[in-house]
C-alpha positions as CSV (number, residue, x, y, z in Angstrom):
1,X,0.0,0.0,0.0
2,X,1.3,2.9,-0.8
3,X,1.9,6.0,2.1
4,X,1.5,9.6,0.1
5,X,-2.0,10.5,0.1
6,X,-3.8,13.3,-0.8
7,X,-5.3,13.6,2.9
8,X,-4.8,12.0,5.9
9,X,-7.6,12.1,8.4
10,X,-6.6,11.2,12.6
11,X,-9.6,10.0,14.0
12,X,-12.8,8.1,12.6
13,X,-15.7,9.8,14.8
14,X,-18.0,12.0,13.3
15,X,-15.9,14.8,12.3
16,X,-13.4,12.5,10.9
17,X,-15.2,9.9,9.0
18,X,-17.9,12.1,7.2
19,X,-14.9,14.5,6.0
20,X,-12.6,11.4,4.7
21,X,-16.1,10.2,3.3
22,X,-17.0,13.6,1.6
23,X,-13.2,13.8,0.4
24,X,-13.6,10.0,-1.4
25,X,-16.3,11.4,-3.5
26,X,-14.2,14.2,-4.3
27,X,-11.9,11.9,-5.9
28,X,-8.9,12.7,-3.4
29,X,-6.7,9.8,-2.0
30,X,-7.6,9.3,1.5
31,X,-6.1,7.9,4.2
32,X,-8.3,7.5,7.6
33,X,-6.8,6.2,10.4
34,X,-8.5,5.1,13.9
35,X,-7.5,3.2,16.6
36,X,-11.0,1.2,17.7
37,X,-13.8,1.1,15.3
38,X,-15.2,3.7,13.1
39,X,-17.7,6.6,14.1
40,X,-15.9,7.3,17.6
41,X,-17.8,8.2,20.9
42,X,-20.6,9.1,19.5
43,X,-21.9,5.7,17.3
44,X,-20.0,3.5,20.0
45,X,-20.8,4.9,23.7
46,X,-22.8,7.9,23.3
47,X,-25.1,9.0,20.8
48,X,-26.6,5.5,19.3
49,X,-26.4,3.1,22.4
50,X,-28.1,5.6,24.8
51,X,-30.6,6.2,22.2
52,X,-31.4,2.8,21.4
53,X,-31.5,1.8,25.5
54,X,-33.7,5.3,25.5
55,X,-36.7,4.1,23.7
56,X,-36.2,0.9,24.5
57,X,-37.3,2.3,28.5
58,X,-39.5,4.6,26.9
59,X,-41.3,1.4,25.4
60,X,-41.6,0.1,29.0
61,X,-43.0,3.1,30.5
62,X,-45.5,3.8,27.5
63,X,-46.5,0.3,29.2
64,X,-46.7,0.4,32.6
65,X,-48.4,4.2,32.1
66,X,-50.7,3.7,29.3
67,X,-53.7,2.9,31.2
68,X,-54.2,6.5,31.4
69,X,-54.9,6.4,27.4
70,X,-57.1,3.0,27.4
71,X,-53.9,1.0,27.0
72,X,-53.6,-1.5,30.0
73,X,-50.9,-4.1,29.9
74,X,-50.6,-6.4,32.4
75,X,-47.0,-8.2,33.5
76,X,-45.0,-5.9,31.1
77,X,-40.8,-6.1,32.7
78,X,-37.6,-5.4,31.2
79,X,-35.4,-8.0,30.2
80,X,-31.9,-6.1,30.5
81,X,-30.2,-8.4,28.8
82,X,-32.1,-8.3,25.7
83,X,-31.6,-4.4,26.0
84,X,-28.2,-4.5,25.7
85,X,-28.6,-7.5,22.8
86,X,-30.3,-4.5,20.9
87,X,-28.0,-2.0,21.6
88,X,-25.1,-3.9,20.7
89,X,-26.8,-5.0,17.4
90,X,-27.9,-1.3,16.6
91,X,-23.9,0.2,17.3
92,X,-22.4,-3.0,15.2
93,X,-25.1,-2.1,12.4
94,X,-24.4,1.2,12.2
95,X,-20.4,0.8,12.7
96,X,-20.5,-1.3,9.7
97,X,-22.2,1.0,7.9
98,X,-19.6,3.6,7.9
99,X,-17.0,1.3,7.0
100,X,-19.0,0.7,3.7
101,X,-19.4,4.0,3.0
102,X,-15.8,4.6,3.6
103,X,-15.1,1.5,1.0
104,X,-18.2,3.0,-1.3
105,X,-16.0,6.3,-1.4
106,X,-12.5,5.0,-1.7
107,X,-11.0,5.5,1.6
108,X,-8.5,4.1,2.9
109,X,-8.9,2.9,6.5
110,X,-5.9,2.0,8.7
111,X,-6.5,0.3,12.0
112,X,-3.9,1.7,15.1
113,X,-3.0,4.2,17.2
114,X,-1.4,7.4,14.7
115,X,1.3,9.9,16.0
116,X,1.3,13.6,14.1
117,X,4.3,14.2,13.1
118,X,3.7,17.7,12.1
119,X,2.4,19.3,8.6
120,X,1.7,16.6,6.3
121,X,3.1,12.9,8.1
122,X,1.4,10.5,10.7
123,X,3.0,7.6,12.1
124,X,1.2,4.3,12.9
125,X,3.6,1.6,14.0
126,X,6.3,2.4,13.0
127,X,5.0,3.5,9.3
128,X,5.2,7.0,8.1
129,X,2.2,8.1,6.0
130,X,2.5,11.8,4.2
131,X,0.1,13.7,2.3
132,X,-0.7,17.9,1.7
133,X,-3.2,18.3,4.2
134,X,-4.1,16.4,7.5
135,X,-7.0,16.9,9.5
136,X,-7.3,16.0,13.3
137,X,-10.5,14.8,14.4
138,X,-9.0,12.8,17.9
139,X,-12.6,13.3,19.9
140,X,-12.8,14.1,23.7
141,X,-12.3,11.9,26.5
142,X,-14.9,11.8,29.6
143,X,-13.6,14.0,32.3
144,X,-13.0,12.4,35.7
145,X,-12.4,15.3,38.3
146,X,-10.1,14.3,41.5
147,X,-13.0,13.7,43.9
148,X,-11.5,11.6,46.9
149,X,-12.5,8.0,46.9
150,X,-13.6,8.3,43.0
151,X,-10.4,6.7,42.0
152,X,-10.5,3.0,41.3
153,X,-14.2,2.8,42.7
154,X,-15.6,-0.1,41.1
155,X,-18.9,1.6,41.9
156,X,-18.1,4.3,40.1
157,X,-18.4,4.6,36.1
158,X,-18.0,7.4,33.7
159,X,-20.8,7.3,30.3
160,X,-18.9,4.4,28.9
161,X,-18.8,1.9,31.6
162,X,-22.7,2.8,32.6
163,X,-23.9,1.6,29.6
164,X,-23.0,-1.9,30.0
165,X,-23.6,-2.1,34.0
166,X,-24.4,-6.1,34.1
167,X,-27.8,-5.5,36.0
168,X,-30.0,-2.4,36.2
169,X,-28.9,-0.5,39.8
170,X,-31.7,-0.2,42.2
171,X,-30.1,3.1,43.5
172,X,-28.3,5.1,40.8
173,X,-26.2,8.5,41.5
174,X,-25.5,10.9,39.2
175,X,-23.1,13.5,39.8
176,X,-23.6,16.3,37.0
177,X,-27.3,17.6,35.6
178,X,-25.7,18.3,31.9
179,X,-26.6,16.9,29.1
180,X,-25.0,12.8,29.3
181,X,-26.2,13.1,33.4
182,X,-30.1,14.0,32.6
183,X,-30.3,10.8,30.0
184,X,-28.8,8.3,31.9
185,X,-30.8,9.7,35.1
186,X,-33.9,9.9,32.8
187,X,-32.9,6.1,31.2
188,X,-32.5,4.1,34.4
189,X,-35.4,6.5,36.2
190,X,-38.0,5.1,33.8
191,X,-36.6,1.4,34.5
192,X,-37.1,1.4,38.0
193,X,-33.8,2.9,39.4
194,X,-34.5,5.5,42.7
195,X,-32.2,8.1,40.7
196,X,-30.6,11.4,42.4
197,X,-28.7,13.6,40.6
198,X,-26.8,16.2,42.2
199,X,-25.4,19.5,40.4
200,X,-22.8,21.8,41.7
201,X,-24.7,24.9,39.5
202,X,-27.9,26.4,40.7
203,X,-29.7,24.8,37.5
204,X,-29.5,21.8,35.2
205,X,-28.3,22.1,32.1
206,X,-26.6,25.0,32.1
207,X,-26.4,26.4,28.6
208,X,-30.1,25.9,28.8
209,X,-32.1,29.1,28.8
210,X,-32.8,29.3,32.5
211,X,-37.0,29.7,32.3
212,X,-37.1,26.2,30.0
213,X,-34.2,24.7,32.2
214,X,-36.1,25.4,35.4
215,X,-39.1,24.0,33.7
216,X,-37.1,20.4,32.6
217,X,-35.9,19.9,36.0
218,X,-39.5,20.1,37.3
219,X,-40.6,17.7,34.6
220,X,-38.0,15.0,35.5
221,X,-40.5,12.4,37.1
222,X,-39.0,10.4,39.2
223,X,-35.5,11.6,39.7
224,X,-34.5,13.8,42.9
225,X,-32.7,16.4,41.8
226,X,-30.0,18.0,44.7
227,X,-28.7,22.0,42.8
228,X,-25.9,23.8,44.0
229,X,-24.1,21.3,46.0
230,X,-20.3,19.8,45.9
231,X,-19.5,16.7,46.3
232,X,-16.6,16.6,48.7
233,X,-16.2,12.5,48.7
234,X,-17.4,9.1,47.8
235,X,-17.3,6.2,49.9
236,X,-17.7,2.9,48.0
237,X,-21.7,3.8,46.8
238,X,-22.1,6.8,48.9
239,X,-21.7,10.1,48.0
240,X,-21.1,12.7,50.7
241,X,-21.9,16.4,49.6
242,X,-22.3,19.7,51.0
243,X,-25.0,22.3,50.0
244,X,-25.1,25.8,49.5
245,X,-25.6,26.4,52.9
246,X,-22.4,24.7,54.1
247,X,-24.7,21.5,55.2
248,X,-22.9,18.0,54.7
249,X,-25.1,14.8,53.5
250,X,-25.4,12.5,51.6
251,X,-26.9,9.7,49.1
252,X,-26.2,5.7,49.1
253,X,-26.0,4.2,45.8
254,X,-25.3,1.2,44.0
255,X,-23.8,2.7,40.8
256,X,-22.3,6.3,41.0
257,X,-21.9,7.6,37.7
258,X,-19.9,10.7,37.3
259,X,-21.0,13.0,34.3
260,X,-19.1,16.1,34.7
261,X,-18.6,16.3,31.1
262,X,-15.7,15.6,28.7
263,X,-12.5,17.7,27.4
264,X,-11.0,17.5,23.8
265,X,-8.4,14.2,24.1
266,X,-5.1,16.7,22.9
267,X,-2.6,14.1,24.7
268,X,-0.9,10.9,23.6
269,X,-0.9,11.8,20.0
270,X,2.1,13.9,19.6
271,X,0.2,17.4,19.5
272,X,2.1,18.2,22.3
273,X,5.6,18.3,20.5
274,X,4.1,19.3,17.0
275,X,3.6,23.1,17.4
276,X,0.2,23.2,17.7
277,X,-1.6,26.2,18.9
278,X,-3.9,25.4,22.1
279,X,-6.6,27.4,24.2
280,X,-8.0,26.2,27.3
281,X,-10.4,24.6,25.6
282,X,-8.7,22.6,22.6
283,X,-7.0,23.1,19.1
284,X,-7.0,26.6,18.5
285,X,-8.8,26.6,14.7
286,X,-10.4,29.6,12.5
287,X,-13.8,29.7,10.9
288,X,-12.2,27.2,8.6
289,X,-11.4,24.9,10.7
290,X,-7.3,25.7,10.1
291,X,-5.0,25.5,13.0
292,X,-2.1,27.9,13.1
293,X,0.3,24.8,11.1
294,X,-0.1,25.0,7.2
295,X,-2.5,22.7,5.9
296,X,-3.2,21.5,8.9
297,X,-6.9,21.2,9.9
298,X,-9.1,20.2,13.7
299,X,-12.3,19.1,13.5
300,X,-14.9,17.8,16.3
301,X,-14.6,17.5,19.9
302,X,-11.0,17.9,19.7
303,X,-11.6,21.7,19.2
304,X,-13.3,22.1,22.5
305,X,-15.8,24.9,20.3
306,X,-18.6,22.3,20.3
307,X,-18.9,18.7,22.1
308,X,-21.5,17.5,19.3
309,X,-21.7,14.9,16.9
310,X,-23.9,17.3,14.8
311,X,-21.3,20.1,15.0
312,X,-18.3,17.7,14.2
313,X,-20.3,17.0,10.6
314,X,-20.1,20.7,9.6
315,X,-16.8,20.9,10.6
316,X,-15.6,18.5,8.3
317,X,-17.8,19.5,5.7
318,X,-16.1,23.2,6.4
319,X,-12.7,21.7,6.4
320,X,-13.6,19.7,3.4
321,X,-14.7,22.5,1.7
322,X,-11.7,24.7,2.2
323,X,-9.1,22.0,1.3
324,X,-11.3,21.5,-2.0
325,X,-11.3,25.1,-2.9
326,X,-9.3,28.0,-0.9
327,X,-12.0,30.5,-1.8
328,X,-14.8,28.1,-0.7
329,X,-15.3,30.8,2.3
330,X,-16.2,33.3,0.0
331,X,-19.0,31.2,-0.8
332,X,-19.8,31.2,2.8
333,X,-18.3,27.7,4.2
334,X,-17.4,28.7,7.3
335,X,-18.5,27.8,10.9
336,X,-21.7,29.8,12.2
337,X,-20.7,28.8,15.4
338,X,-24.0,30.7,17.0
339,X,-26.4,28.2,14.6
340,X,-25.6,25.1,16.3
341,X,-28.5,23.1,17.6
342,X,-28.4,21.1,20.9
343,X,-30.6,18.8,22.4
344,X,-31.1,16.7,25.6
345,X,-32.3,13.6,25.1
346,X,-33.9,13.5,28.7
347,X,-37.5,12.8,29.9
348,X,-39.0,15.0,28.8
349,X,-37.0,15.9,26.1
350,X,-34.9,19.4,25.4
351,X,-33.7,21.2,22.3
352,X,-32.7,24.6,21.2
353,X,-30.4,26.8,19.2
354,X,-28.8,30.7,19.4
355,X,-28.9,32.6,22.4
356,X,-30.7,32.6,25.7
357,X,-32.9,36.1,26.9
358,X,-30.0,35.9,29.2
359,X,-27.6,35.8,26.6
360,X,-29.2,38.4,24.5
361,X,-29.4,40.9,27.0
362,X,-25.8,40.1,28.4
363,X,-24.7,41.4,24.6
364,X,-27.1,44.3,24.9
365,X,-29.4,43.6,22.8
366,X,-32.8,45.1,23.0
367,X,-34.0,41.3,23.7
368,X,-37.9,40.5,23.9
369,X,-38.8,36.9,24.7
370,X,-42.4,35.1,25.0
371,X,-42.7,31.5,25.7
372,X,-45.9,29.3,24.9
373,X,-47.1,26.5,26.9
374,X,-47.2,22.8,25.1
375,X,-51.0,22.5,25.7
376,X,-51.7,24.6,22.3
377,X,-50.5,21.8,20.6
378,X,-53.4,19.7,19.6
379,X,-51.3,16.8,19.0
380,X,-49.3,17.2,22.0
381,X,-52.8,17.2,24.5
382,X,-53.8,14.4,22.4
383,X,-50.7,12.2,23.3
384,X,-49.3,13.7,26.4
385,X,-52.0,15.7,28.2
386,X,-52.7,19.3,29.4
387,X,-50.2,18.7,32.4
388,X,-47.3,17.1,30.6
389,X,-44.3,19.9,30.8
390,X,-44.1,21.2,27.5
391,X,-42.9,24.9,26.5
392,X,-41.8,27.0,23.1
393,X,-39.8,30.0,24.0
394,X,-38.6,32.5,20.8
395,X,-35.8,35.3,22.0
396,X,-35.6,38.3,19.4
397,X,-34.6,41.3,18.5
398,X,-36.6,44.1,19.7
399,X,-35.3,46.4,17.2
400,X,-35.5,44.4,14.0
401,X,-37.6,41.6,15.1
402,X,-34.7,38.9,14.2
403,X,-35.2,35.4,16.1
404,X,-32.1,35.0,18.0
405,X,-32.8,31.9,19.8
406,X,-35.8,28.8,19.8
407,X,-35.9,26.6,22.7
408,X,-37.8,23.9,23.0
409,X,-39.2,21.5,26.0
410,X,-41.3,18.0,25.2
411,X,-41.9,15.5,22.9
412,X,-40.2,15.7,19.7
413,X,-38.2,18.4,20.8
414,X,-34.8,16.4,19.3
415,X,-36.7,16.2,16.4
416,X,-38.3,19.7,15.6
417,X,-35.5,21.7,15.9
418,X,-34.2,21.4,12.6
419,X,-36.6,23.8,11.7
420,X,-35.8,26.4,14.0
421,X,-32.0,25.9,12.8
422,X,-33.3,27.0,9.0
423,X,-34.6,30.0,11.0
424,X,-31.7,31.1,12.5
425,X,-29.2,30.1,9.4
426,X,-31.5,32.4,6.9
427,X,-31.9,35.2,9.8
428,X,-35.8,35.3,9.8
429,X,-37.6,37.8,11.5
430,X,-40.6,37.5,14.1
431,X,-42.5,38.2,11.3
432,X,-41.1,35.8,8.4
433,X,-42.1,33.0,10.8
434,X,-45.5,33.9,11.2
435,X,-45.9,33.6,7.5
436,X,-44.6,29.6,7.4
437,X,-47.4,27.1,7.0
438,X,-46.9,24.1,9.7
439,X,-48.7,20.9,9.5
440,X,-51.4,20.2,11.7
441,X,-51.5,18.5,14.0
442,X,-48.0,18.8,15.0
443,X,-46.1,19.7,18.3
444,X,-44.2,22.0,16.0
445,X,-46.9,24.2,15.9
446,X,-45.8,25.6,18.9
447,X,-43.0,27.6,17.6
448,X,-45.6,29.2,15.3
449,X,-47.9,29.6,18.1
450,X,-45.1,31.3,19.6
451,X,-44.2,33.6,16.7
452,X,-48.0,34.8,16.8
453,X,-48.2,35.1,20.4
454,X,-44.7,37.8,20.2
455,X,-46.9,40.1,17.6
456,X,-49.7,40.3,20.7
């Protein structure tokens, strides 16, 4: 085989495989090297397996709560085993379907640990591959902070090691409300597990806006959630914390899972001695996704700008892009880095995109907000009920009536928020939005509910 390429790509998550992929088509020589298999945290433990073991409790409690719609089933239980059966089968699917779309596009895929060298070479046991351009797409590693007892706690697991646990835990303890702590808490909550989380911030999700993150917390059934206390020590499944007010207690557990979040993996892989330019966050990169070395590009969690699967796509595609054509950012391919959607994959579910009221007003803008409730959705009364929490919230621009931010609480959330990205990327106004047809019935109709409701 030979070791010149046109472009070598570090890293096979979703940053790294979908630009080596988009590269293929372009007819460039490709070389995409990863050390475990293909599509990286995300398709292996995080994004797919938590979805699939997500619906799959969602299934059960649709179940065991469906009498209150005329649906009564009697002796329904979850087999645990069989969950993780259907997990494993969904990841291996998927995982071999990027590796035929890698073949289908002409990449070529090395298995092993690579070193960068520097502009243009990356080692992989012992063999030194070259080519014009590299991009860096290593991914992020789950944070473990240096809590005492955490250490070598076989009762304590990061995101990885909770989603194989051998037995579902009766007493569950999350430490951290972000986004991977709500949908495990939310996951094993609705299996049974007595779940507490606790959070060192005085909300959950903290990028949320802080109206709809108040209102997720509330709708968390089941789960006891503990704000604004620090957890000073763990001893084998109990976690000893102090609150705000200086009080110590604590929680007994059989699994503690600590989701504190995760940190762009920049060790072990030579971008240490290589000249790289780093922040506190990650590889220092442009709108193009260029570092500071020539022809040298970061992509994905590695860049500490965005910890999402979705985000990692673009950035490829940007960095594709910009290797294809240097003037491809005059064309506009460059990051929007403010038209990112997120979503929390909780129950009830979470989604947004652009800034907060809080935000908005912190950059002085002339910010108006008005947030709907989810009972003026048809269809979501019809499959939730009046009292479900549910919630549309549109942040503009008081001046020139440009939505700045949609955010999003309840079912299909994940799913509707597409939309509201198309209304941020083409800089719609209040009024542009009223003038979009949604169908009906649809939980979607909230945001246009909304919309109207800002013109009152």
């Amino acid at each position: 085989m030979s070791t010149t390429f046109d472009v070598i790509v570090l890293g096979g998550g979703p940053g790294g495989y979908i630009a080596a992929e988009r590269l293929g088509h372009a007819k460039k020589n490709v070389l995409l090297i990863e050390a475990d298999a293909l599509g990286g945290t995300c398709l292996n433990v995080g994004c797919i397996p938590t979805k699939a073991l997500l619906n799959a409790a969602k299934t059960y409690e649709h179940a065991v709560h469906g009498a209150q719609l005329g649906v009564r089933v009697d002796g329904a239980s979850v087999d645990w085993a069989e969950l993780q059966k259907w997990k494993n089968k969904t990841v291996a699917t998927l995982v071999g379907g990027v590796g035929a779309a890698e073949k289908k596009a002409g990449v070529t895929v090395v298995k092993g640990y690579g070193r960068f060298e520097g502009p243009g070479r990356v080692t992989v046991d012992g063999t030194t591959y070259t080519a014009e351009h590299v991009i860096l797409a290593t991914g992020s590693v789950p944070v473990m902070p240096p809590i005492p007892g955490a250490a070598d706690n076989p009762r304590v697991l990061d995101s990885t090691g909770m989603l194989s646990v051998p037995e579902i835990p009766a007493r569950l303890a999350v430490i951290g409300g972000g986004v991977i702590g709500l949908e495990f808490a939310s996951l094993f909550a609705m299996l049974g597990s007595e779940v507490t989380v606790i959070e060192m911030l005085p909300e959950v999700v903290p990028f949320m806006d802080d109206e709809l993150a108040a209102q997720l917390r509330k709708g968390l059934a089941d789960i006891d959630v503990k704000l604004e206390c620090r957890v000073t020590g763990i001893d084998g499944g109990t976690v000893h914390y102090e609150t705000m007010s200086g009080t110590a207690e604590s929680v007994d557990a059989d699994v503690v899972l600590m989701a504190v979040g995760r940190r762009p993996a920049v060790a072990g892989w030579g971008a240490e001695d290589s000249g790289l330019e780093f922040s506190g966050k990650g590889v220092v990169v442009d709108d193009r996704m260029r570092t500071n070395l020539p022809n040298v590009w970061a992509v994905g969690d590695v860049t500490g700008r965005s910890l999402l699967a979705h985000a990692a796509y673009r950035m490829g595609e940007i960095a594709v892009a910009n290797i294809l054509d240097p003037e491809a950012f005059r064309r506009g391919e460059i990051m929007r880095w403010n038209t990112i959607p997120w979503a929390v994959y909780s129950n009830p579910e979470a989604a947004g995109i652009g800034l907060t009221e809080a935000q908005a007003k912190a950059k002085g803008i002339d910010a108006k907000s008005v947030t709907v409730p989810g009972y003026l959705s048809g269809r979501f009364v019809a499959e939730a009920g009046v009292k479900a929490p549910g919630a549309a919230k549109l942040i503009w621009d008081g001046a020139t009536g440009q939505v700045l931010g949609i955010h999003v609480l309840g079912s299909y959330a994940s799913e509707m928020i597409w939309g509201a990205s198309v209304v941020l990327e083409t800089e719609l106004s209040i009024t542009d939005l009223r003038q979009v047809v949604f169908p009906h019935p649809t939980v979607s109709e909230l945001i246009r509910e909304a919309a109207w409701a800002a013109q009152a």
